[in-house]
Residue frames relative to the residue before (quaternion, step in Angstrom):
aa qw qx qy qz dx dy dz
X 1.0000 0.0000 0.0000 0.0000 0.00 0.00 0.00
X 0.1013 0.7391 -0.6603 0.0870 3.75 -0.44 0.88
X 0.5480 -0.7098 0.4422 -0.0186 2.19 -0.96 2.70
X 0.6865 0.5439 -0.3035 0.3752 3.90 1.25 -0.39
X 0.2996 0.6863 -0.5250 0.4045 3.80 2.25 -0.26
X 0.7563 -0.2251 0.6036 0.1140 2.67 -2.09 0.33
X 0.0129 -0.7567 0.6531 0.0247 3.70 -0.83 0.97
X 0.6855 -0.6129 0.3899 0.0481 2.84 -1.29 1.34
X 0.0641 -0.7764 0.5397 0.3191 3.86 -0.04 0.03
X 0.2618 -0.6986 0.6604 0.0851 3.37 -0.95 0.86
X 0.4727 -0.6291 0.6159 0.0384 3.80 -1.26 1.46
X 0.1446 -0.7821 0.6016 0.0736 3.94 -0.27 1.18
X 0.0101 0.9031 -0.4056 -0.1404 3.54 -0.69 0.21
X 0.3555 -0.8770 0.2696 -0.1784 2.74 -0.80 1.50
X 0.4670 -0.7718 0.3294 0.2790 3.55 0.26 0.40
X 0.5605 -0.4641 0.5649 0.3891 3.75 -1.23 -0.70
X 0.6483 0.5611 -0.2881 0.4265 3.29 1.06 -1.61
X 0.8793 0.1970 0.0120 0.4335 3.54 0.59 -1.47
X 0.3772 -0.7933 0.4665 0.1035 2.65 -1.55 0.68
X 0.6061 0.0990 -0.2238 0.7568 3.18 1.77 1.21
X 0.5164 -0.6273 0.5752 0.0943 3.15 -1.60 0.57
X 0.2454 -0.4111 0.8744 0.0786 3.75 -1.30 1.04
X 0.4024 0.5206 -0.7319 -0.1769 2.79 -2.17 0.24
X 0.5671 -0.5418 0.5846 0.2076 3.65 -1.44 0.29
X 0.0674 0.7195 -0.6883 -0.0639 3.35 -1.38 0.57
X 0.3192 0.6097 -0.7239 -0.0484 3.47 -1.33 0.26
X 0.1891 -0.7788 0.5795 -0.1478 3.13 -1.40 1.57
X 0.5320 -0.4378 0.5156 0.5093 3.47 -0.69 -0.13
X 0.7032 -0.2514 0.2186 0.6281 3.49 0.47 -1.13
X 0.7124 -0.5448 0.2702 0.3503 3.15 -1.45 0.83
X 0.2966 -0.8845 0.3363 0.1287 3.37 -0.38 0.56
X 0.5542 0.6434 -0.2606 0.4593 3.84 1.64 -0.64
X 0.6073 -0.7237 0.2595 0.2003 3.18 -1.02 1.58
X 0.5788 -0.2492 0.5148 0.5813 3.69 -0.37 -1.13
X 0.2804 0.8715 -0.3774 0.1397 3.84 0.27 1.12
X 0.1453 -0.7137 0.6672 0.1562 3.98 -0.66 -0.05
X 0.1161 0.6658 -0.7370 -0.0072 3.14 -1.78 0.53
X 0.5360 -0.6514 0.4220 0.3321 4.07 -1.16 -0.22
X 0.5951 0.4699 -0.4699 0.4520 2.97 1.02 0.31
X 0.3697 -0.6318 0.5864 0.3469 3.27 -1.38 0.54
X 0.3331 -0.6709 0.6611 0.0449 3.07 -2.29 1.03
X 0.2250 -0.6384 0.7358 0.0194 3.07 -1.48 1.05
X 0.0400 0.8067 -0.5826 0.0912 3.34 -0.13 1.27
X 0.1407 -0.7930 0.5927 -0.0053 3.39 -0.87 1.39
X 0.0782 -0.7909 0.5804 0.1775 4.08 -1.12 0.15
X 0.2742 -0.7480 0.5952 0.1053 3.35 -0.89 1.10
X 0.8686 0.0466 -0.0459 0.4913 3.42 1.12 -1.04
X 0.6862 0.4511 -0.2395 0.5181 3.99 -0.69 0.13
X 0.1566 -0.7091 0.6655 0.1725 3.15 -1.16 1.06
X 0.2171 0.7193 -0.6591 -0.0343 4.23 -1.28 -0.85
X 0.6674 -0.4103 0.5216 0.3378 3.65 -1.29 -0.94
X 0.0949 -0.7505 0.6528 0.0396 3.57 -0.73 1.70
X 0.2125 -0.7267 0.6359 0.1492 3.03 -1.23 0.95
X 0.0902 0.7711 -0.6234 0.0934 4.07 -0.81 0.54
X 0.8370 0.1517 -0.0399 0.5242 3.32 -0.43 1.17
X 0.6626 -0.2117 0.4755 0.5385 3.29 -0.95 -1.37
X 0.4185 0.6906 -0.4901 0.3283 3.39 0.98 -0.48
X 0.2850 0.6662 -0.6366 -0.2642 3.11 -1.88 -0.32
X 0.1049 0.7741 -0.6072 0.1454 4.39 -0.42 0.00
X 0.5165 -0.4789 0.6666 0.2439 3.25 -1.79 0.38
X 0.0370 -0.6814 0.7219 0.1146 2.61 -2.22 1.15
X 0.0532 -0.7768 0.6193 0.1010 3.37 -0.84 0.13
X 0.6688 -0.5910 0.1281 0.4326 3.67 -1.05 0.70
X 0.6897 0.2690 -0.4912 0.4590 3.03 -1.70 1.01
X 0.2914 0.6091 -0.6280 0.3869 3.66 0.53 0.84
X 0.0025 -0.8260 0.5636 -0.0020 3.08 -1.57 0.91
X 0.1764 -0.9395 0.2838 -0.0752 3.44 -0.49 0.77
X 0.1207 0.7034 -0.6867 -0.1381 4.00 0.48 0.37
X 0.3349 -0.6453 0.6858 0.0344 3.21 -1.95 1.01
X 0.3858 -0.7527 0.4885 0.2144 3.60 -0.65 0.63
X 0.4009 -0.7038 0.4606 0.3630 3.60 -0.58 0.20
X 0.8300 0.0051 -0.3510 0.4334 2.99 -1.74 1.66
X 0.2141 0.8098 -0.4551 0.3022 3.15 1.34 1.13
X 0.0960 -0.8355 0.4406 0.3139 3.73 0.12 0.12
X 0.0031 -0.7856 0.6186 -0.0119 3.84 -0.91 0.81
X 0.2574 0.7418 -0.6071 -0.1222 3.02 -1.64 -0.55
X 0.5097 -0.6600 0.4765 0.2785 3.66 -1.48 0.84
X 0.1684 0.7963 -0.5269 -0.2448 3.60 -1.04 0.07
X 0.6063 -0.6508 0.3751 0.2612 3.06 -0.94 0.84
X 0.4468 -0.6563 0.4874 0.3634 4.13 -0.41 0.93
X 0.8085 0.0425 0.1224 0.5741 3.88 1.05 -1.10
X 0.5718 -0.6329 0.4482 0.2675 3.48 -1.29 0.30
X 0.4773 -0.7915 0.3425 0.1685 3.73 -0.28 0.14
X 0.1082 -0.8542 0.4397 0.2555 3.61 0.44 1.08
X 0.8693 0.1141 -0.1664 0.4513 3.38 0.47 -0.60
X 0.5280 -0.6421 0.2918 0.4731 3.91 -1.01 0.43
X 0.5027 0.5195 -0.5579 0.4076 4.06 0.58 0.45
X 0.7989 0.0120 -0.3264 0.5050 3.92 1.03 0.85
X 0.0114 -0.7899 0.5769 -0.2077 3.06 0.65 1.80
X 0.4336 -0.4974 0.6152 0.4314 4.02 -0.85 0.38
X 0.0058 0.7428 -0.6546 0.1404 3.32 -1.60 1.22
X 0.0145 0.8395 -0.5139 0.1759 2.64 -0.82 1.44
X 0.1632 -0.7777 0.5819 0.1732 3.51 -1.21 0.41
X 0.1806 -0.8962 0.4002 -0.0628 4.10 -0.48 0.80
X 0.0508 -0.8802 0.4618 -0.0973 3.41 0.21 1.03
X 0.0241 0.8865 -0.4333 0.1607 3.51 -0.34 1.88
X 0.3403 0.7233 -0.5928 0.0982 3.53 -0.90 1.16
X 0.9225 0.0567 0.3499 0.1527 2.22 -1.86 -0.72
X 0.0093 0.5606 -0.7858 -0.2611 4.06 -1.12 -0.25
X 0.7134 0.5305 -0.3485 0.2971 3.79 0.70 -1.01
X 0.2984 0.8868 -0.3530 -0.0010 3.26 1.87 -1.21
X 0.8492 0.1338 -0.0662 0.5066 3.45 0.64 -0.86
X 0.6770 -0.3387 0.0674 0.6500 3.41 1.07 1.19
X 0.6146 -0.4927 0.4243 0.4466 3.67 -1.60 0.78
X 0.6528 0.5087 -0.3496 0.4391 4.17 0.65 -1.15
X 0.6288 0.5953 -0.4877 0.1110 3.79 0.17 -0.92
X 0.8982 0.0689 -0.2652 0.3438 3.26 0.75 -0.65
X 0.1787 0.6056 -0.6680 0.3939 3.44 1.09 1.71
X 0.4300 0.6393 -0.5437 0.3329 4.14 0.48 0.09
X 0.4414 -0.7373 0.4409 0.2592 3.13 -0.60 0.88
X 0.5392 0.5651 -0.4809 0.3983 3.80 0.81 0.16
X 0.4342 0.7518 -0.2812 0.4088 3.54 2.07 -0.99
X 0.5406 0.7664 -0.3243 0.1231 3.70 0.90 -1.36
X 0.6731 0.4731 -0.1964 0.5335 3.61 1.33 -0.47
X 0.5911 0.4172 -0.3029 0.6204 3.51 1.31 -0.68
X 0.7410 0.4506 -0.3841 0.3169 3.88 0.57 -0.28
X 0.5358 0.5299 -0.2695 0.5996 3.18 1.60 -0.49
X 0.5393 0.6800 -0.2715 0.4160 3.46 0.95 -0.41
X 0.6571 0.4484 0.0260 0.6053 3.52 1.06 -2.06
X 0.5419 0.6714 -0.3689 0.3457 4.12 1.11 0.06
X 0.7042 0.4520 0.0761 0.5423 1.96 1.40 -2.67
X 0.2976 0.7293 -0.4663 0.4027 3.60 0.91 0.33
X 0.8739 0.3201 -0.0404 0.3635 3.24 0.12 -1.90
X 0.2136 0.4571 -0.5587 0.6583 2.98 1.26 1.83
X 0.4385 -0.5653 0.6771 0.1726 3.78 0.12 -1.27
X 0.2271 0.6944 -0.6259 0.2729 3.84 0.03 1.42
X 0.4492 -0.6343 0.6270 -0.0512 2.33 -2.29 1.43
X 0.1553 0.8079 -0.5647 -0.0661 3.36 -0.67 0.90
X 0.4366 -0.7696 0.4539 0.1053 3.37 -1.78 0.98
X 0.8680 0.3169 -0.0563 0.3781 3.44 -1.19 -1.04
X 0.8261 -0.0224 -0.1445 0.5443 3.92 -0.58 -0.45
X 0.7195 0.4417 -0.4384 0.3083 3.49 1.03 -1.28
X 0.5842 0.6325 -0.3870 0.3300 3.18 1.01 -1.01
X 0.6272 0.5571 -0.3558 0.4119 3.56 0.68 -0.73
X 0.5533 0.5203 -0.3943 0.5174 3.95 1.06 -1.25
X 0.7260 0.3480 -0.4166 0.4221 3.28 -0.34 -1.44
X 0.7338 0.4282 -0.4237 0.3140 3.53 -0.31 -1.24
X 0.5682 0.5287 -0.4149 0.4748 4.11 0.93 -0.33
X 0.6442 0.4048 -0.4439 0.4735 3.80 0.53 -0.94
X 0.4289 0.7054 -0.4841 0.2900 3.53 0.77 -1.33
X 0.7391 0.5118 -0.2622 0.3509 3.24 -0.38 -2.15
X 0.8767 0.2711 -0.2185 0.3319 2.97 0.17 -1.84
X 0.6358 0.5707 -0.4580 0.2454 3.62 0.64 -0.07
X 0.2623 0.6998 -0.5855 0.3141 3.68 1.50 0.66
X 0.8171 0.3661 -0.1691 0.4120 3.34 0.68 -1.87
X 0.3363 0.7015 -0.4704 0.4166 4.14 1.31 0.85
X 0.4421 -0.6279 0.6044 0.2121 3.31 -1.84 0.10
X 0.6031 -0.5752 0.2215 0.5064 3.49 -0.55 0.43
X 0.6064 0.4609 -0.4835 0.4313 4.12 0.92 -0.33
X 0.6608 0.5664 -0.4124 0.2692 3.40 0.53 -0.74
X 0.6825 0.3720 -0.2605 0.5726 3.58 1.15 -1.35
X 0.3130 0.4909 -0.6431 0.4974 4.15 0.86 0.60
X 0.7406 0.4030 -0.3227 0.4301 4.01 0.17 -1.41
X 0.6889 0.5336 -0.3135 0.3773 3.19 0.52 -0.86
X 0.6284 0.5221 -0.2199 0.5331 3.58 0.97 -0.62
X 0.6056 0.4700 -0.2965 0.5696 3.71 0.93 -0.86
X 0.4004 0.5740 -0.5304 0.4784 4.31 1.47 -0.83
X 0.7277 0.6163 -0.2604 0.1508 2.40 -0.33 -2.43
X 0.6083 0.6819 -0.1413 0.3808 3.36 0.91 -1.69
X 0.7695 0.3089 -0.0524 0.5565 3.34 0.33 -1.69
X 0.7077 0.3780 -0.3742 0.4649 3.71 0.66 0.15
X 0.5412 0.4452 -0.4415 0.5603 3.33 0.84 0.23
X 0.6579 0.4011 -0.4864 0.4120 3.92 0.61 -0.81
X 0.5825 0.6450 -0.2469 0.4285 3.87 1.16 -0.37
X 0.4122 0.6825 -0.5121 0.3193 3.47 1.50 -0.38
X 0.4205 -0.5138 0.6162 0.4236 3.83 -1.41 -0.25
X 0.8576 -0.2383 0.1566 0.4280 3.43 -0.17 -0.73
X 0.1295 -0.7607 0.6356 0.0244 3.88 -0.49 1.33
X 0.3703 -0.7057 0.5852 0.1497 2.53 -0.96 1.17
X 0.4917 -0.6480 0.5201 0.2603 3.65 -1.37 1.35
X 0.2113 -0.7751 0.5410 0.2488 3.57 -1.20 0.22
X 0.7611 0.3903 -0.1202 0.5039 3.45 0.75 -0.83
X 0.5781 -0.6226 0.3664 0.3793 3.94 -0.71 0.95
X 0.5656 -0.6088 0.4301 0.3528 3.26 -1.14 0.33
X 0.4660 0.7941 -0.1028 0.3763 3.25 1.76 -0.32
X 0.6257 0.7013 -0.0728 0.3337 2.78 0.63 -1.87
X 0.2146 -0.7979 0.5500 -0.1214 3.50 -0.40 1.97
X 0.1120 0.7651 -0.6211 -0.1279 4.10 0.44 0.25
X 0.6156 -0.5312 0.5620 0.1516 2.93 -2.03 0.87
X 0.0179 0.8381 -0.5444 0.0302 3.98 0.32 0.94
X 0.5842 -0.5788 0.5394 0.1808 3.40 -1.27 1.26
X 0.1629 0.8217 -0.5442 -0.0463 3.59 1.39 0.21
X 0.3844 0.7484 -0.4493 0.3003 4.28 1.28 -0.33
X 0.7191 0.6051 -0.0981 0.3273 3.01 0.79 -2.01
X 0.6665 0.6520 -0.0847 0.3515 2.85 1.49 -1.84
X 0.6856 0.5212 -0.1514 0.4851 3.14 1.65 -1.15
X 0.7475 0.3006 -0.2952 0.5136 3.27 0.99 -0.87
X 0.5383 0.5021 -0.5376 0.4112 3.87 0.85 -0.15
X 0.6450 0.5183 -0.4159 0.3774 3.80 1.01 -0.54
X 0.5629 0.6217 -0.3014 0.4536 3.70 1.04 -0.73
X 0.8090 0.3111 -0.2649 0.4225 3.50 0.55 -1.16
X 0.4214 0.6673 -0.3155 0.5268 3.37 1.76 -0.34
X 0.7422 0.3927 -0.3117 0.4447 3.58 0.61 -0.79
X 0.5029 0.7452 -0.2453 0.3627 3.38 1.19 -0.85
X 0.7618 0.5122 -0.0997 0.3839 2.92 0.80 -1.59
X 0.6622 0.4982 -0.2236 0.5132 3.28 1.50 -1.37
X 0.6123 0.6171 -0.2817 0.4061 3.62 1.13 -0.61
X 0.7715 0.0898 0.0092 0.6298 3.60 1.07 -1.20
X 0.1077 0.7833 -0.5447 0.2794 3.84 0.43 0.95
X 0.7801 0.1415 -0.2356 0.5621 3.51 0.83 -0.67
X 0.6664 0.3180 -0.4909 0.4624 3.33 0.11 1.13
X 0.7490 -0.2807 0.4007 0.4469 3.73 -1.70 0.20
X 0.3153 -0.7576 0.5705 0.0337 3.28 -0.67 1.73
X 0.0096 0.7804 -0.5957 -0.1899 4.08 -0.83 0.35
X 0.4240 -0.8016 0.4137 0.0806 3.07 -0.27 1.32
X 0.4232 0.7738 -0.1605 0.4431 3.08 1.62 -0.26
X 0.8467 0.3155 -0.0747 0.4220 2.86 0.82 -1.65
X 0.5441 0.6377 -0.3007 0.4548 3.08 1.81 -0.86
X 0.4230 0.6592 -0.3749 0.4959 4.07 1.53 -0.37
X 0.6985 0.5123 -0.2628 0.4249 3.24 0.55 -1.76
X 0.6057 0.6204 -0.2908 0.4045 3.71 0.62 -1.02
X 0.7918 0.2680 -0.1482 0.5285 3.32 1.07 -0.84
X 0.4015 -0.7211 0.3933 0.4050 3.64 1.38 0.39
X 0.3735 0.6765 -0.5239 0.3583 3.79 0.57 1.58
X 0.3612 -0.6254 0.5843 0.3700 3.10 -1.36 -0.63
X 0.6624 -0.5968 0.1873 0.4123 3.56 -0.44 0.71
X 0.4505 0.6946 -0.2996 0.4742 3.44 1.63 -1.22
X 0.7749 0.5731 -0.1464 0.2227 3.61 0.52 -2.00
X 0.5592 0.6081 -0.1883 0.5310 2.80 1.86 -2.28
X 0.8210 0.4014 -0.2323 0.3329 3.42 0.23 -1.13
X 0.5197 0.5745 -0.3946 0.4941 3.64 1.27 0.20
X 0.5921 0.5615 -0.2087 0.5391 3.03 1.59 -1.20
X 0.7425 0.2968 -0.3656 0.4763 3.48 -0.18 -1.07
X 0.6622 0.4635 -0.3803 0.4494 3.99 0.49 0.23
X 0.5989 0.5598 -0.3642 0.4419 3.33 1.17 -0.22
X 0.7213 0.5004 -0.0757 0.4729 3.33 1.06 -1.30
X 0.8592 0.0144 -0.1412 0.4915 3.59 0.99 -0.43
X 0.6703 -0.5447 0.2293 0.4488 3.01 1.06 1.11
X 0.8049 0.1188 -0.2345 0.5321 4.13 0.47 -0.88
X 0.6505 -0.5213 0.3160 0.4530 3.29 -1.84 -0.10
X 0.7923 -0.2198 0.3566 0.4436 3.86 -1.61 -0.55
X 0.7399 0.3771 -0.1777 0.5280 3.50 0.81 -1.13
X 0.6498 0.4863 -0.3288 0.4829 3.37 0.52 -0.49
X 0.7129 0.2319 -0.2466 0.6141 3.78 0.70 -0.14
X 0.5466 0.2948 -0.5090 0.5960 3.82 0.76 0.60
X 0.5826 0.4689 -0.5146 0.4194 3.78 0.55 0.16
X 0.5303 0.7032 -0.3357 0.3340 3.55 1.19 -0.77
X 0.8296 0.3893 -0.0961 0.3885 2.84 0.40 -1.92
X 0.4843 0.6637 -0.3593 0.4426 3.44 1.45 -0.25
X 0.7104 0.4153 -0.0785 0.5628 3.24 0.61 -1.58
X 0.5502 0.4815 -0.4819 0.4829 3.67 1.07 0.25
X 0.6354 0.5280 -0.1823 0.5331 3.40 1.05 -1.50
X 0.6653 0.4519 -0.4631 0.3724 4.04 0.73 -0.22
X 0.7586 0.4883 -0.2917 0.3177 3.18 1.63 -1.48
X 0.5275 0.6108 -0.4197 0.4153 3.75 1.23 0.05
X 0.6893 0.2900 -0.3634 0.5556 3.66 0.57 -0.53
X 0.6191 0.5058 -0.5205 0.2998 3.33 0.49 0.35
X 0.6485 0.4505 -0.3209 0.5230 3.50 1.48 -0.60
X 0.8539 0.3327 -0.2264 0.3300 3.44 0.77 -0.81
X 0.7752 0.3029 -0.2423 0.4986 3.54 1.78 0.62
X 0.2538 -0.8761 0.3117 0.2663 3.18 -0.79 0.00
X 0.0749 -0.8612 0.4559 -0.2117 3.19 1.01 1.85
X 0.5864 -0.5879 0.4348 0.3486 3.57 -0.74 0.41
X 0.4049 -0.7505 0.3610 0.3774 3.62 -0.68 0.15
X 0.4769 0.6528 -0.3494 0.4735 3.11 0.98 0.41
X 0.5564 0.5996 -0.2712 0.5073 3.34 1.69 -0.82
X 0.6639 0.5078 -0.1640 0.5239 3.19 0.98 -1.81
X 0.7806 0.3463 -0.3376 0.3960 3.64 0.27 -0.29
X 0.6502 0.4047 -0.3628 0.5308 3.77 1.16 -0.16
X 0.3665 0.8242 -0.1611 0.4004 3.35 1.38 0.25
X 0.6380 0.4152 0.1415 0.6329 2.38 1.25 -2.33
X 0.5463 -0.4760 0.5677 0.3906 4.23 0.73 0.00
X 0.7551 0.3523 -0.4963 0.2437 3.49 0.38 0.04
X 0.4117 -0.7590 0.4312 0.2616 3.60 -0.91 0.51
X 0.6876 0.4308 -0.1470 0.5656 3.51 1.03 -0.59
X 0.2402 -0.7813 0.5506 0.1694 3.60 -0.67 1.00
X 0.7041 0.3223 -0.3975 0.4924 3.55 0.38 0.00
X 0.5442 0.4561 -0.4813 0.5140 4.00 0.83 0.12
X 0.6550 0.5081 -0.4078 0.3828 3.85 1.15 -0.18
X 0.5921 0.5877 -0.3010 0.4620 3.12 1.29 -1.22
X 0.5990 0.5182 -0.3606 0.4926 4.05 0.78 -1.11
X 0.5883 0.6195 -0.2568 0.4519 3.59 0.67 -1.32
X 0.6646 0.5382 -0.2351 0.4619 3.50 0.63 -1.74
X 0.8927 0.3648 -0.0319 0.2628 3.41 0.30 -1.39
X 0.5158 0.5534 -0.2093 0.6196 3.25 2.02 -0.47
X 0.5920 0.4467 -0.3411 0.5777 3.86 1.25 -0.28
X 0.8463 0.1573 0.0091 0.5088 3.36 0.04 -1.80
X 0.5784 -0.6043 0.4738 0.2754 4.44 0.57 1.01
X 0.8511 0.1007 -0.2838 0.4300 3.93 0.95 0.28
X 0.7367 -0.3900 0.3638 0.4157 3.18 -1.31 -0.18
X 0.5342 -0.5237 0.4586 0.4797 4.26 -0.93 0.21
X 0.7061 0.2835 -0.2875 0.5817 3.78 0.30 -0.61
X 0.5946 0.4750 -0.4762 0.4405 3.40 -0.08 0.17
X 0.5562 0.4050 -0.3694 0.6246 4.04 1.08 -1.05
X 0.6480 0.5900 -0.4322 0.2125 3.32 0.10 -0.97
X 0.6286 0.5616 -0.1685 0.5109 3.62 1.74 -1.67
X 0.6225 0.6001 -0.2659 0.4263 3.22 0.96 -1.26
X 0.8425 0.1316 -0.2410 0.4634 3.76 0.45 -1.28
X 0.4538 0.5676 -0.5525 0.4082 3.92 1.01 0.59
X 0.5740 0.5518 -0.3565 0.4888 3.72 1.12 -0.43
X 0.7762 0.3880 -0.1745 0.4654 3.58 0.47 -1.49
X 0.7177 0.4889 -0.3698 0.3303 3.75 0.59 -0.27
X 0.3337 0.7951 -0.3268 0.3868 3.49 2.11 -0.23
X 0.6154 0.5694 -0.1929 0.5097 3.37 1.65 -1.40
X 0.9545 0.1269 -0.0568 0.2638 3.94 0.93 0.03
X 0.1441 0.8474 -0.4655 0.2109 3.10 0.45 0.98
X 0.3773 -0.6025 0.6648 0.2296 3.75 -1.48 0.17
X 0.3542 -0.8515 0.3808 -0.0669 3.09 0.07 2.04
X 0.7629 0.1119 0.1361 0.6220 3.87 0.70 -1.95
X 0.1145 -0.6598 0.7117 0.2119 3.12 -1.85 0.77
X 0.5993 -0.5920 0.4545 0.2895 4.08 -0.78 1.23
X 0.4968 -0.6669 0.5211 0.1921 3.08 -0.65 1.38
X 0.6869 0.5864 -0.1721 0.3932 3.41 0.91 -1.63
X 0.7484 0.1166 0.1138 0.6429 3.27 0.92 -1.06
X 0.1289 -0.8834 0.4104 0.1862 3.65 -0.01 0.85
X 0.6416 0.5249 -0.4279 0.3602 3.45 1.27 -0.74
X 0.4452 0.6345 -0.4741 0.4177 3.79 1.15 -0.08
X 0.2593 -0.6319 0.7281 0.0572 3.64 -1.50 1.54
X 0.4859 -0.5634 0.6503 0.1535 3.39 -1.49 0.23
X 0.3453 0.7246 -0.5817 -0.1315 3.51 -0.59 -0.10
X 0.3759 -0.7129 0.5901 0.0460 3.45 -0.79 1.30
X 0.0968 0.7143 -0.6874 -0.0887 3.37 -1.67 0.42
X 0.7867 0.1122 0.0425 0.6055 3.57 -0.83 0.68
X 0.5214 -0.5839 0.4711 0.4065 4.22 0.97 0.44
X 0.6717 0.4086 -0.5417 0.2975 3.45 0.68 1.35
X 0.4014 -0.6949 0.5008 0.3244 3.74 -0.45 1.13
X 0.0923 -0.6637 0.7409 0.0460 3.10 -1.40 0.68
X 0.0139 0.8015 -0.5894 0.0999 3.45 -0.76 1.36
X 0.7872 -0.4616 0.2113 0.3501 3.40 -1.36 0.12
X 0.4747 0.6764 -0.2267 0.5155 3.54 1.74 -0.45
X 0.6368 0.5559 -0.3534 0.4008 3.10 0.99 -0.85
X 0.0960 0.9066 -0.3503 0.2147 3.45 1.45 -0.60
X 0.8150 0.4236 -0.0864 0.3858 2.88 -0.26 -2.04
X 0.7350 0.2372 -0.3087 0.5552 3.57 0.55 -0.16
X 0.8039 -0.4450 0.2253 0.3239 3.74 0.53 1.07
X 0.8314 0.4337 -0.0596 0.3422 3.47 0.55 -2.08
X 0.8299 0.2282 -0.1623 0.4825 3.74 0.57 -0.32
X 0.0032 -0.7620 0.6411 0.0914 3.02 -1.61 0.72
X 0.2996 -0.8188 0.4445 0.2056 3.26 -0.91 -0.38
X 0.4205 -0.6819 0.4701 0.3705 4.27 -0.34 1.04
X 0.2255 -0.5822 0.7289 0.2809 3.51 -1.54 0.54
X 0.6600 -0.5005 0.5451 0.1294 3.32 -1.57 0.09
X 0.2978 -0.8073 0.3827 0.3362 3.81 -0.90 0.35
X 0.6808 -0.4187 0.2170 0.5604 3.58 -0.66 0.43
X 0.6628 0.4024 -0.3829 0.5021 3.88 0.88 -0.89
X 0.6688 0.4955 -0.4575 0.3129 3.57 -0.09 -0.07
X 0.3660 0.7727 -0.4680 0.2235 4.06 1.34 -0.21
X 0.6618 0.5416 -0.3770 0.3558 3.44 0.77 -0.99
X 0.6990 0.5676 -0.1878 0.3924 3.33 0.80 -1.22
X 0.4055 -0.5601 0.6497 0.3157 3.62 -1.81 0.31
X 0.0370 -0.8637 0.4747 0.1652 3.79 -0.05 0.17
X 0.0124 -0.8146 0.5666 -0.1237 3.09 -0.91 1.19
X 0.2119 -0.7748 0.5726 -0.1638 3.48 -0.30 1.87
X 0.0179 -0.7145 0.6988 0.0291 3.58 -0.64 0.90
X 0.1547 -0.7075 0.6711 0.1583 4.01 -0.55 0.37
């Protein structure tokens, strides 16, 4: 591994719904090159030990390693060995966003101050241990089995317990210039934009090459080299991202929602629909009109208006709660004081 190569850019992916990414790995062995992207990573191990590189950095993890990763930071994990069977598969849990994630202002708020100073000192690359490491890694787990507001709270935890750590330990020099495929970066951002622009209509794959000065054949070797799937497979994404919002947040027909969505054929949407996300479109539809009942931001504090409530299931979860690790709660912007605010996701 020669920490002076060229880092890859690596393509994060990402829904409509969210505004950061959970994702899971279990692999034989980890499998991502020497890479950078802009979103920061929370990178957690459950299983497998080998050599993390971050930065200039290099050292051994082994499970229960933890990690925030600065953006366009360049890392990677290697595995010591390959896995024969999946009960010692590399395992992982991964947390991706944004700094802007929840608007460019959220975390200039001055309550933010510890989480910004926090997101600086990242881009070195920090390690954290002992109690925090244990909190985060508990919210971690449980935000697999969450909805998308809850792992928003969870993530905002996650956050404030790390600005609470005693003493992380930095990984990468303060120094420390990385060499950044910034090539890649441009044309994965071009064909990325492309897509998001003309998704619901007949895609020309063709042209979307040209954009990146390729031939289509080339682009598409490329755009699989660099982010791991193919062209279609991540215009299948973004479709099926773009079906499952108007499914939660209208009530169009599914047939609308899928010619909408770029697709032309309603029963290649429905197959599509269900082979990604295990149900039918009306079914998700039932499913997340049932499950979103369970959360909402209920009261603004008489006492203190810029304070939000956020309730689940009629339990308040406030800033006190703190102290036992698991709950926070969203403040509100100054323009929103007048108002009761109520937010159904």
């Amino acid at each position: 591994m020669q920490i002076e190569s060229k880092a890859e850019f690596e393509l994060v992916p990402r829904s409509e719904q969210s505004s950061f990414t959970l994702r899971e790995f279990k692999l034989p062995a980890f499998s991502n090159p020497w890479h950078f992207h802009p979103e920061i990573e929370i990178n957690y191990i459950l299983q497998s030990q080998g050599r993390r590189f971050v930065g200039d950095h290099m050292g051994f993890f082994h499970p229960g390693d933890l990690v925030l990763v600065g953006a366009n930071l360049p890392h990677v994990w290697l595995n010591n060995t390959v896995a024969c069977g999946a009960e010692t598969f590399a395992h992982s849990l991964v947390i991706q966003f944004h700094q802007d994630c929840l608007g460019p202002d959220f975390f200039s708020l001055p309550e933010m101050a510890g989480i910004r100073k926090l997101l600086h000192t990242a881009k070195r690359g920090l390690q954290f241990t002992g109690r925090t490491r244990d909190a985060v890694a508990a919210i971690m787990l449980e935000m697999r089995k969450h909805g998308e507001m809850a792992q928003l709270i969870d993530l905002l935890s996650i956050l404030q317990l790390l600005t609470q750590a005693e003493a992380p330990i930095p990984l990468s020099s303060a120094g420390f210039t990385p060499l950044l495929d910034e090539l890649a970066s441009q044309r994965i951002k071009l064909a990325y934009q492309y897509v998001f622009k003309y998704f619901g209509e007949p895609l020309d794959y063709e042209e979307i090459a040209k954009k990146a000065g390729m031939s289509q054949s080339a682009f598409c070797r490329y755009f699989k080299r660099v982010t791991g799937r193919t062209l279609s497979d991540f215009v299948r994404e973004v479709r099926l991202g773009h079906a499952r919002r108007l499914l939660i947040e209208t009530s169009e027909g599914i047939a609308q929602v899928a010619f909408a969505s770029g697709f032309n054929n309603i029963s290649n949407f429905n197959h599509q629909f269900y082979t990604v996300f295990g149900s039918s479109p009306s079914e998700y539809r039932r499913q997340h009109q049932r499950g979103r009942k369970n959360w909402f931001i209920r009261e603004v504090h008489p006492e203190n208006s810029s304070d939000v409530v956020l309730v689940n299931l009629g339990h308040q979860f406030k800033r006190d709660d703190l102290a036992d690790q698991t709950k926070w709660y969203l403040q509100s912007n100054a323009h929103d004081k007048k108002e009761t605010v109520t937010h159904r996701k």
